[in-house]
C-alpha positions as CSV (number, residue, x, y, z in Angstrom):
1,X,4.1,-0.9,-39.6
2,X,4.5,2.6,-39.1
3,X,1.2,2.6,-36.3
4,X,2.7,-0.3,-35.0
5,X,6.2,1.7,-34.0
6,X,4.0,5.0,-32.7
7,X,1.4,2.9,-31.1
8,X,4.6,0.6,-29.3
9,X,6.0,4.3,-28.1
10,X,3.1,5.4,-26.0
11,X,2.4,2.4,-24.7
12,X,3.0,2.2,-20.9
13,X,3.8,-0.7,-18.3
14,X,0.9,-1.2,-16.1
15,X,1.3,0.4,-12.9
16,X,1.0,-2.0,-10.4
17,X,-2.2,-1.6,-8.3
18,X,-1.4,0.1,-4.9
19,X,-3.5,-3.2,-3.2
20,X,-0.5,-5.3,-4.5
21,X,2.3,-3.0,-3.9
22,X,1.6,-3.2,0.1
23,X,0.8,-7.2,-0.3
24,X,3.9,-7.4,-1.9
25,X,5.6,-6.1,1.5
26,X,4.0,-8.5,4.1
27,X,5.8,-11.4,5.2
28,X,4.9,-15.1,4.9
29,X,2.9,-14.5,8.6
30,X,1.2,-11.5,7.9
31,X,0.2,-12.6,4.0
32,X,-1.3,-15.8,6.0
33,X,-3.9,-13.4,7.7
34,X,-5.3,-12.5,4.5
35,X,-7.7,-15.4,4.1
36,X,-9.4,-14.4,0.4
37,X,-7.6,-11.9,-1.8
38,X,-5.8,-8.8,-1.5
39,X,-8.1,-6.4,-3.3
40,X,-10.4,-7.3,-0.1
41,X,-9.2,-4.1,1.4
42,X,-9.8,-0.7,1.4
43,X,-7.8,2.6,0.5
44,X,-7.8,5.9,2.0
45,X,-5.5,8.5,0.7
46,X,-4.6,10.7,3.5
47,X,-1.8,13.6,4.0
48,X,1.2,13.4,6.8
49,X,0.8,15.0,9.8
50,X,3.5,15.5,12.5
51,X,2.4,12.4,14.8
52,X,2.6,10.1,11.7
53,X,5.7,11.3,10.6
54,X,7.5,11.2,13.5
55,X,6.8,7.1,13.6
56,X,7.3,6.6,10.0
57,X,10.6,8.5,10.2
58,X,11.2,8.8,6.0
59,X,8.3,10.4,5.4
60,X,7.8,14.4,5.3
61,X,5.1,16.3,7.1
62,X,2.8,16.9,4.5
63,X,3.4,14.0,2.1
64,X,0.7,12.1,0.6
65,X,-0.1,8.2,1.7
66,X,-2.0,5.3,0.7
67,X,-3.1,3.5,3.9
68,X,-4.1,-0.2,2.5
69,X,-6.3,-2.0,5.6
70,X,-6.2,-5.7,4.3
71,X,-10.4,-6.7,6.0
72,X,-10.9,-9.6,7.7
73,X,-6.9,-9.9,9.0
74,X,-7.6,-9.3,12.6
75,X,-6.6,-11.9,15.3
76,X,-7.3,-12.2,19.0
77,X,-4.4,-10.4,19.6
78,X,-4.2,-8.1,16.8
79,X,-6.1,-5.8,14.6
80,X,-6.5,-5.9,10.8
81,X,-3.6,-5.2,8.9
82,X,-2.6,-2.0,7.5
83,X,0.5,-0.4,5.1
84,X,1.6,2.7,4.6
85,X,2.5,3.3,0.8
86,X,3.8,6.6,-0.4
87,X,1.8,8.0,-3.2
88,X,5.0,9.7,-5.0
89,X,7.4,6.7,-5.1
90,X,4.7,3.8,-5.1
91,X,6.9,2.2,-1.9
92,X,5.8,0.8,1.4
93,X,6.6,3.1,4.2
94,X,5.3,1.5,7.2
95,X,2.9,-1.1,8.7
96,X,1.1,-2.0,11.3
97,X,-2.3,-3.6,12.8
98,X,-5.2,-1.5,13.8
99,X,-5.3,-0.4,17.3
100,X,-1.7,-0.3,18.2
């Protein structure tokens, strides 16, 4: 019993992958684009510069980001989707589609 309690207290909640915490953000049209499965995307990590922050507006020059590209979400119009997530606080902080 007494492994049971310690082995309880270090156990942690899965974080939740950084794939799902942008899907999680897209509305019902831009989650339509995504044709197979969120994990078909691909991750960068990359660091705030000036230009960025000034569109993203809560995010500090200098910060580290996810950028999630969702593949295969592009349109005629449009590229494939992206989302910005903040590394630190594991929230969406923009979005967009590739080229704008």
């Amino acid at each position: 019993m007494f492994l049971f309690i310690i082995g309880n207290y270090f156990h942690e909640e899965p974080k939740l992958q950084v794939e799902m915490i942008a899907f999680n953000e897209l509305t019902a049209e831009e989650r339509s684009r995504i044709l197979v499965s969120p994990k078909d995307s691909s991750v960068q990590e990359m660091t705030v510069d000036e230009e960025l922050a000034s569109q993203l507006n809560t995010v500090r020059v200098g910060a580290s980001l996810y950028k999630v590209i969702f593949n295969h979400t592009q349109t005629d119009s449009k590229g494939n989707l992206f989302v910005y997530v903040d590394m630190e606080r594991e929230e969406v902080v923009g979005k967009g589609n590739v080229g704008e």
